[in-house]
C-alpha positions in Angstrom: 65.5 41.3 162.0 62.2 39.7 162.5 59.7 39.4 165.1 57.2 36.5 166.3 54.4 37.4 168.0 52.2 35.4 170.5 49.2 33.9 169.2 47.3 35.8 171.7 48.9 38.9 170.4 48.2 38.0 166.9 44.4 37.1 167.2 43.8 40.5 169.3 45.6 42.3 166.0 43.2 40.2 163.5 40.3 41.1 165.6 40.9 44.8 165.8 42.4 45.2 162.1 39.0 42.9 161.5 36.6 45.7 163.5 38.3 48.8 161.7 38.5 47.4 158.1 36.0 49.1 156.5 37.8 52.3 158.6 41.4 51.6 157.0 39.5 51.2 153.4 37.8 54.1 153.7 40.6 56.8 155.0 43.3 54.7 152.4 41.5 53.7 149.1 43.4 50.4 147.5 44.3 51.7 143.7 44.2 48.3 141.7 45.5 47.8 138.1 41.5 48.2 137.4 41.2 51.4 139.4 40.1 54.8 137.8 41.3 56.8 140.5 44.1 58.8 140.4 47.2 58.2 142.5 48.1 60.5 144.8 50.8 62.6 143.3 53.3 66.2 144.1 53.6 66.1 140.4 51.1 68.5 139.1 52.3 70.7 141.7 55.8 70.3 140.7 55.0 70.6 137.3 54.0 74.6 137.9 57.0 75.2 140.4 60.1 73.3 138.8 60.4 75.7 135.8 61.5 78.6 138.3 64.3 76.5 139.9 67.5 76.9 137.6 71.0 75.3 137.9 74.0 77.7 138.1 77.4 77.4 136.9 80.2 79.9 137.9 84.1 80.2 136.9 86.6 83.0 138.0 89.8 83.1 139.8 89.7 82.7 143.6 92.8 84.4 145.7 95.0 81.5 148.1 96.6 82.2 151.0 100.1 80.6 151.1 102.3 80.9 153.8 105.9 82.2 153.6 108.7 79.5 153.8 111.0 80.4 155.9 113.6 80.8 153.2 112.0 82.9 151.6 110.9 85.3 155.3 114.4 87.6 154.1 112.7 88.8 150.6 109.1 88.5 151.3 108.7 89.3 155.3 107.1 87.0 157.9 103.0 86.4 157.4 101.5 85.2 154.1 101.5 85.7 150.5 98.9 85.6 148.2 98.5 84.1 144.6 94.6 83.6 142.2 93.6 80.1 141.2 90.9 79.5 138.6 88.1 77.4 139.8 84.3 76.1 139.0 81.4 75.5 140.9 78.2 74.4 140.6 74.6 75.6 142.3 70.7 76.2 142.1 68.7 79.4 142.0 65.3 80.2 142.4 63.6 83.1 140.1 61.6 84.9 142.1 60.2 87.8 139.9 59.4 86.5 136.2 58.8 90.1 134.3 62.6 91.2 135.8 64.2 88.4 135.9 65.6 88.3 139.4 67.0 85.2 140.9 68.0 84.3 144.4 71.1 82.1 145.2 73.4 81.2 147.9 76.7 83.9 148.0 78.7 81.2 148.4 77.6 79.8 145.0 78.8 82.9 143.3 81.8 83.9 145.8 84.2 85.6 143.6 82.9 84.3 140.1 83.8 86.2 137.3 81.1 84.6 135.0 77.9 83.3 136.1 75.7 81.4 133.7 72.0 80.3 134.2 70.4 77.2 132.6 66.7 76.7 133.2 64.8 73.9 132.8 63.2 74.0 129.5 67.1 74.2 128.4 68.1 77.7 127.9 70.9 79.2 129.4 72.0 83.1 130.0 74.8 84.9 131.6 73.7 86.2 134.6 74.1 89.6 136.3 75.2 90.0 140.1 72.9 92.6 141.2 74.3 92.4 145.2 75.3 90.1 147.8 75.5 89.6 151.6 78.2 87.2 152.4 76.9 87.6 156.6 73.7 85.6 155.4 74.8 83.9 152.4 71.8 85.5 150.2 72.8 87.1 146.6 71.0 88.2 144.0 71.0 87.7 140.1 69.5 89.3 137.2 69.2 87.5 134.1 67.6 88.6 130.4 64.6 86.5 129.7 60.7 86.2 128.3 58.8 83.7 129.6 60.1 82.7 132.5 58.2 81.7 135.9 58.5 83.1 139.6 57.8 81.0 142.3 54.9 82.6 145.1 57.2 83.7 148.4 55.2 82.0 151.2 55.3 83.7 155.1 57.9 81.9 156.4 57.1 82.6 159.9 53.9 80.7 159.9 55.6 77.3 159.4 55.3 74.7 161.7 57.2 71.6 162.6 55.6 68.7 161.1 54.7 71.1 157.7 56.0 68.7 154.7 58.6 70.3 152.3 60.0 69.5 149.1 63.4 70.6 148.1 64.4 71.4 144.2 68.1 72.1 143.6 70.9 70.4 140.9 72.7 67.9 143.2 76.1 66.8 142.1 75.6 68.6 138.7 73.1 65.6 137.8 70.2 68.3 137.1 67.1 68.9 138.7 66.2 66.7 141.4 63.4 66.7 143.8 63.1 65.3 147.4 60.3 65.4 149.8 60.4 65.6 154.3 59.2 67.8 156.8 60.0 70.5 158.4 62.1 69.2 161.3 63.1 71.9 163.3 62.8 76.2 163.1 65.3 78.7 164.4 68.4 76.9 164.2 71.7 79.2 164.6 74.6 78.9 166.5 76.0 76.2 163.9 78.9 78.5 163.0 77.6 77.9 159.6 76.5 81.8 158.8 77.1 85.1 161.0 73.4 85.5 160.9 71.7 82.5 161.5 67.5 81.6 161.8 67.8 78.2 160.1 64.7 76.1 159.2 65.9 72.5 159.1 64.7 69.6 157.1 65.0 66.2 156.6 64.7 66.7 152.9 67.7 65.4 151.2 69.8 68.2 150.1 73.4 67.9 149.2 76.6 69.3 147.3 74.9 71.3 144.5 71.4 72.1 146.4 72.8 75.2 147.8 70.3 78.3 146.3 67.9 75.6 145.4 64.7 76.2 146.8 62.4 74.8 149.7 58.8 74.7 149.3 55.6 73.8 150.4 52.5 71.3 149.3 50.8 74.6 147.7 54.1 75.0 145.3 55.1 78.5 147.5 58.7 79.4 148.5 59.8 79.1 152.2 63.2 78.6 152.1 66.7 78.7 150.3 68.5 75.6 150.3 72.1 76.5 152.3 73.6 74.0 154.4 73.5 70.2 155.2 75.1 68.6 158.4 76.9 65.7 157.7 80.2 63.9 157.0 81.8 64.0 153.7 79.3 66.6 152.4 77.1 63.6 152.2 73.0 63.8 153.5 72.2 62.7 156.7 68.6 64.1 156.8 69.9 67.2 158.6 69.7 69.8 156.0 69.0 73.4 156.8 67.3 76.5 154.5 67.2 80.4 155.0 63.7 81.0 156.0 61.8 83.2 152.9 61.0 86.2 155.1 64.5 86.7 156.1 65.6 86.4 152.5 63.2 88.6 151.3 64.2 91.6 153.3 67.6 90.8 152.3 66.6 90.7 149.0 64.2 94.0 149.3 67.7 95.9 150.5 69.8 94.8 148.1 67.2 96.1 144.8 67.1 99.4 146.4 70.5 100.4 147.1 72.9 97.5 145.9 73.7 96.3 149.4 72.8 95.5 152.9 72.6 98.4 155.0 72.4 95.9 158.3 70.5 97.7 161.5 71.4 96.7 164.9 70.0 97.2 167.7 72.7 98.1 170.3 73.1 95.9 173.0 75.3 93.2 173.8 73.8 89.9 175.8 73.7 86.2 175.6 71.3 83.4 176.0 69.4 83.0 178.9 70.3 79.9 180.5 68.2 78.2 183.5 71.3 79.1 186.0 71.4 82.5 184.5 67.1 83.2 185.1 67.9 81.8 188.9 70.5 83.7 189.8 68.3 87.1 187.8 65.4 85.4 190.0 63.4 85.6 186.3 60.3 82.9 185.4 61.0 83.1 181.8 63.8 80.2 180.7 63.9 81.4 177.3 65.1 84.7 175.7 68.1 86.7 175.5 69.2 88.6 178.6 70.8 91.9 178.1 74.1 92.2 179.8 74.8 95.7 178.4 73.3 98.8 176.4 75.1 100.7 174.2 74.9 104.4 174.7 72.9 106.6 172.3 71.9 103.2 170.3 68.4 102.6 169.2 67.9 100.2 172.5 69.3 102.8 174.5 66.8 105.8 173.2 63.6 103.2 173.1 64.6 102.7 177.1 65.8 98.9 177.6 68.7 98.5 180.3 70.9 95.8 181.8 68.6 93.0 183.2 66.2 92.9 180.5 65.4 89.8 178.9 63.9 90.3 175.3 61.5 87.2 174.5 59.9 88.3 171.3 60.2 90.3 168.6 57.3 91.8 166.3 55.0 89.3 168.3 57.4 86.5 167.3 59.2 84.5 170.4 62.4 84.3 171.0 64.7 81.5 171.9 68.1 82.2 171.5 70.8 85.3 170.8 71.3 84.1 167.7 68.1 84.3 166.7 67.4 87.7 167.8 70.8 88.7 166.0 69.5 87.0 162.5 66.2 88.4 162.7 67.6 92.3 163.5 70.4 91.7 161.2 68.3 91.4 158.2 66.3 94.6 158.5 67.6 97.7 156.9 69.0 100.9 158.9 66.0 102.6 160.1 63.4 100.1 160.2 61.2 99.7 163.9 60.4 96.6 165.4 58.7 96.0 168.1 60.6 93.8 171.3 58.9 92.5 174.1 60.6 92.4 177.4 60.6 90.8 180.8 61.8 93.7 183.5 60.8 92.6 187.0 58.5 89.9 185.8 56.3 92.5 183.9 56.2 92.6 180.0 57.0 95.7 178.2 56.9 96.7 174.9 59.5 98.8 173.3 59.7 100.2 169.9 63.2 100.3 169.0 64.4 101.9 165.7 67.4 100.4 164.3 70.8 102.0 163.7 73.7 101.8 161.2 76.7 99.6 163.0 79.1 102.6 161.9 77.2 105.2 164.4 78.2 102.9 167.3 80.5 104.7 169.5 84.4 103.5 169.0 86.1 103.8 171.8 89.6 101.9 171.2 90.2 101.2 175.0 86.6 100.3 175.5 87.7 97.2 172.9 90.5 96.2 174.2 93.0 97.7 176.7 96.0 97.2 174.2 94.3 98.8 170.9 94.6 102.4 173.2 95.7 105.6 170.7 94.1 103.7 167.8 91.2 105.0 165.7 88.7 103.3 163.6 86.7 103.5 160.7 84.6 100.6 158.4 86.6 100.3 154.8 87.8 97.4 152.9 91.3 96.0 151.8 93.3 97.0 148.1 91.7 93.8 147.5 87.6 95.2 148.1 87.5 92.8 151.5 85.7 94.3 154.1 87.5 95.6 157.6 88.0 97.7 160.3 90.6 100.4 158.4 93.4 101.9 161.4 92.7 105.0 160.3 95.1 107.1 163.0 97.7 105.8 165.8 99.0 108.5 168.4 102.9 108.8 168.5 104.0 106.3 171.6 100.8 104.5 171.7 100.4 101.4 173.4 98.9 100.3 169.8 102.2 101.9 168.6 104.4 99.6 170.5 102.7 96.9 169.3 103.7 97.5 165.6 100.1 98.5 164.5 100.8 101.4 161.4 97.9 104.0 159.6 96.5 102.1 156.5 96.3 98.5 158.4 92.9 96.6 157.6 91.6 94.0 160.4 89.9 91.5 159.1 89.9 89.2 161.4 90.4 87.6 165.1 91.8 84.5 164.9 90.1 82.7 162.4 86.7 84.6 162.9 85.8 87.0 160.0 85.5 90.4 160.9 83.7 93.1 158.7 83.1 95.6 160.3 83.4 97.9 163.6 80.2 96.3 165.7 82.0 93.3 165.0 84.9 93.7 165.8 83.9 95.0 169.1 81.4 92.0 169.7 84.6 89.3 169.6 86.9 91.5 171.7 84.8 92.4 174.3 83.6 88.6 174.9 87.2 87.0 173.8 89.3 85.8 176.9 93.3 85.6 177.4 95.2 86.0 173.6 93.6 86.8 170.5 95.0 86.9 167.3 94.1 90.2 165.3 94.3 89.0 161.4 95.9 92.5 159.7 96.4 93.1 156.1 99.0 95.2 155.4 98.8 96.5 151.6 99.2 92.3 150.0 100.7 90.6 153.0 98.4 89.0 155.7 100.1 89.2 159.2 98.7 88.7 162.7 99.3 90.7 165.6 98.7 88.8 169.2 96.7 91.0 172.3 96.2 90.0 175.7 
């Protein structure tokens, strides 16, 4: 659509345009055919950091859940069956240390795969090696068998702000590498149900099917984020894309070299977001933060002295806006690490060093879950088919978890259609779940659900 403007409008444009021209020409130079100067380009900066971006290809067999017709309930029981189905997929990577060859993905990229294959840039491609995952986060790491490869410079993620141009390298579509520029349009994004642990930066980049693993960087060429997740229909960009800040993956990354695996700290407490009703009914100042409904006893909150009421508004000198945030930033430090929480207690800041515990020394009190899970007993393990649970490990004789046809050797997995992995979680969704839950039970190779009230 176009628009006319008065004369009077136009001649006061001419006149100021006319003042400030030698202003214009001096900030942006006009590059002619004749012109000597360079253009202003990312490529030369791109040229060092696109050679540590790599494409991924994976195959395996992926296990379906099918449910049981009901002709069929008399041979094969009520619940669901299970059957493999090969599949592909495609994704980017980002090597991160050139002399061992280490490259960061997405888990989801390599979910099940049973052969992972790396193509860089120049053209080669190797079979990768899955050196560990964590599925909670969507970070996993790769090693593959190279010489001359390049690592791309992990940048502090926490010193981003918005505004901060990014450019995001990945293999869209399976069309190859593709670059696309933005900025950074948002930091500490969760509660998008996207990831259990969740401290999103988001992007206007364009990143789509394919960029997930791909990497996010800034004007110097430095890593600050894993390409995860975009927000829009059909899996198509809307400029709402969102990456796994580099700190956060790094410690991911740092855990799983040294042992394999995630050992996850937490820091015991249970609490919410604080909400402008909630901080006027507390009578607290502070609008943002996480108020602390409970503390769990003998937890690391619990022996560093925070109690119900608190409200926690940073973390190692970082604020902090939202549960969710809190969570992702606590859940990707390793089992003993310290951080440092400041707190609002009767409109005072304190400072509490809290040292972080494993989620299987939290106390399990059956009844403390859930009224009807009484004369059950609990302990973290994994299906015949290496999911992770919450194992029944015991039920007393005449039980109300008895009666309700829970047996030794069940594995919960999940509640409803929310993934469970483990005790801490478990006891997170049922002590904040209202009215009837679904607990999702494998039973040796049949998935059946058992309803709680």
């Amino acid at each position: 659509m176009k628009m006319k403007l008065s004369f009077v409008t136009a001649s006061i444009i001419a006149a100021v345009l006319a003042s400030q021209s030698f202003q214009l020409e001096a900030k942006i130079p006009f590059f002619g055919a004749e012109s000597s100067e360079q253009m202003p380009s990312l490529a030369p900066m791109l040229e060092n950091v696109t050679p540590a971006v790599v494409n991924i290809n994976v195959a395996g067999n992926r296990q379906v859940r099918q449910r049981v017709p009901d002709a069929f309930q008399q041979f094969f029981g009520q619940g669901e069956m299970r059957r493999e189905q090969p599949f592909s997929a495609l994704g980017s990577g980002v090597i991160i240390d050139a002399a061992k060859g280490y490259v960061v993905t997405n888990s989801h990229v390599i979910n099940q795969a049973d052969e992972i294959q790396v193509t860089l840039k120049d053209g080669r491609t190797f079979k990768a090696k899955k050196i560990g995952e964590d599925p909670e986060s969507d970070i996993a790491l790769l090693q593959i068998d190279a010489e001359k490869l390049t690592a791309l410079k992990i940048a502090d993620s926490d010193a981003l702000r918005v505004g901060d141009f990014t450019i995001a390298i990945g293999n869209p579509f399976g069309l190859g590498q593709t670059v696309t520029s933005g900025i950074v349009s948002a930091l500490g994004r969760g509660g998008l149900d996207i990831e259990k642990y969740e401290d999103f930066i988001q992007t206007d980049a364009a990143i789509n099917s394919g960029n997930s693993g791909g990497a996010l960087v800034n004007l110097r060429g430095e890593l600050i984020g894993i390409n995860t997740a975009i927000l829009g229909p059909n899996g198509g960009n809307i400029g709402i894309g969102f990456a796994i800040p580099s700190n956060m993956m790094k410690n991911l990354v740092d855990q799983i070299i040294e042992s394999g695996e995630v050992k996850r700290g937490v820091l015991g407490i249970e609490g919410s977001d604080l909400s402008a009703d909630l901080a006027q009914g507390m009578n607290v100042k502070q609008t943002k933060g996480v108020f602390v409904g409970r503390v769990t006893p003998d937890s690391g909150a619990d022996k560093a002295g925070l109690k119900a009421g608190d409200v926690i508004v940073s973390i190692n000198g970082k604020t902090i806006s939202s549960m969710s945030e809190l969570r992702a930033r606590v859940g990707t430090l390793g089992v003993g690490k310290s951080v440092k929480l400041g707190v609002l207690r009767e409109d005072k800041q304190i400072n509490f060093d809290v040292k972080l515990t494993s989620a299987d020394q939290a106390n399990t009190s059956a009844g403390e879950m859930h009224r009807m899970l009484v004369g059950a007993s609990f302990s973290n393990g994994k299906t015949v088919d290496g999911e992770p649970g919450v194992v029944i490990s015991k039920i007393e004789n005449g039980s109300i978890a008895a009666r309700l046809g829970l047996e030794e050797g069940d594995v919960i997995i999940g509640i409803g259609r929310i993934k469970v992995n483990n005790i801490s979680e478990l006891r997170e969704i049922l002590t904040r779940a209202k009215g009837v839950v679904a607990l999702q039970i494998q039973r040796e190779d049949t998935v059946l659900y058992k309803l709680i009230q």
